[in-house]
C-alpha positions in Angstrom: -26.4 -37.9 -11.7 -28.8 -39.9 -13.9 -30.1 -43.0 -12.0 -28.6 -45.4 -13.3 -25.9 -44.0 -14.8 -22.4 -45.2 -13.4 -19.6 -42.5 -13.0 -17.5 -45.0 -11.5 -14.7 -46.9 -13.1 -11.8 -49.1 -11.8 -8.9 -48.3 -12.4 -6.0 -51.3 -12.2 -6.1 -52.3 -8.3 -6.1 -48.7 -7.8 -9.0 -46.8 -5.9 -12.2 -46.6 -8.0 -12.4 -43.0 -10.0 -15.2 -41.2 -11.5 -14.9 -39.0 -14.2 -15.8 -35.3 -14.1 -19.2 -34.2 -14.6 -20.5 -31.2 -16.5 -21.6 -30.0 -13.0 -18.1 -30.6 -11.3 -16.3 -28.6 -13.8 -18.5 -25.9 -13.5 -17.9 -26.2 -9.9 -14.0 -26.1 -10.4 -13.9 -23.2 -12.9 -16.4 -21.5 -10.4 -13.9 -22.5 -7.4 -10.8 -21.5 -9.5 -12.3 -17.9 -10.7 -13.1 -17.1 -7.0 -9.7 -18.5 -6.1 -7.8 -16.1 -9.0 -10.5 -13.3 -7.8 -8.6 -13.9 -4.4 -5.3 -14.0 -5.0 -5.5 -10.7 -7.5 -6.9 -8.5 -4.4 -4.6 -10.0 -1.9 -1.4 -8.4 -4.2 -3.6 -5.3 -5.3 -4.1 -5.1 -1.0 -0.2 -5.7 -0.6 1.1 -3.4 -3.5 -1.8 -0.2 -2.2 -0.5 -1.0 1.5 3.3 -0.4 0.1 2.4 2.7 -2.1 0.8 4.3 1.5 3.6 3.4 3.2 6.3 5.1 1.0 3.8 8.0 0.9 3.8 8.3 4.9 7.5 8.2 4.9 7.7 10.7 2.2 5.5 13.3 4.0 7.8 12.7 7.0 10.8 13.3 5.2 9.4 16.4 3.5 8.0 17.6 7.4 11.3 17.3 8.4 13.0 19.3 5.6 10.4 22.0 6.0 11.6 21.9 9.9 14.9 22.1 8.8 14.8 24.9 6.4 12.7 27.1 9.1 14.8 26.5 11.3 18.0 27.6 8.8 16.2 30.6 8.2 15.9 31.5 11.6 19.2 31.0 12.3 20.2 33.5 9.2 18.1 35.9 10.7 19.8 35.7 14.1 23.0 35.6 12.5 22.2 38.5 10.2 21.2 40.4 13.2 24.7 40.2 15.6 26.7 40.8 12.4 24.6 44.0 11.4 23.3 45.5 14.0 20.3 47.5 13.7 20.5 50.9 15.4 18.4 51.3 17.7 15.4 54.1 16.9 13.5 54.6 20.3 14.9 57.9 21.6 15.6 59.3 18.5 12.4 60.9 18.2 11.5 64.6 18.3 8.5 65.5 21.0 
């Protein structure tokens, strides 16, 4: 502030103001970029967070089908086995 220079005004019986200087708003778009900076990672942060999460579940999911189907085609094999038997082929040969 310049000496002499006074900021200050009354304003009606209410508390004394000042009004802004070229400094303070500076200060306040500063503040209020920072503040926007802020609040843009914090919902970048929350929305990357949720995009791993439903990635993890969805590898689970798919570790589980692939489980599953393994253990379908096992149980096809088995099946296919007991319903068709194979001969057996020791003692069949020739010496």
């Amino acid at each position: 502030m310049v000496q002499g220079e006074n900021h200050w005004r009354t304003n009606g019986g209410l508390p004394a103001v000042r009004d802004f200087t070229p400094a303070d708003i500076s200060l306040l778009i500063a503040v209020g970029s920072q503040v926007a900076s802020a609040v843009e990672r914090s919902v970048l942060y929350d929305e990357t967070r949720q995009a791993y999460e439903n990635l993890r579940r969805t590898q689970e999911q798919l570790l589980h089908s692939e489980k599953l189907a393994a253990v379908g085609q096992l149980i096809s094999g088995v099946a296919h086995e007991l319903n068709n038997p194979s001969p057996p082929s020791w003692g069949t040969a020739n010496c």
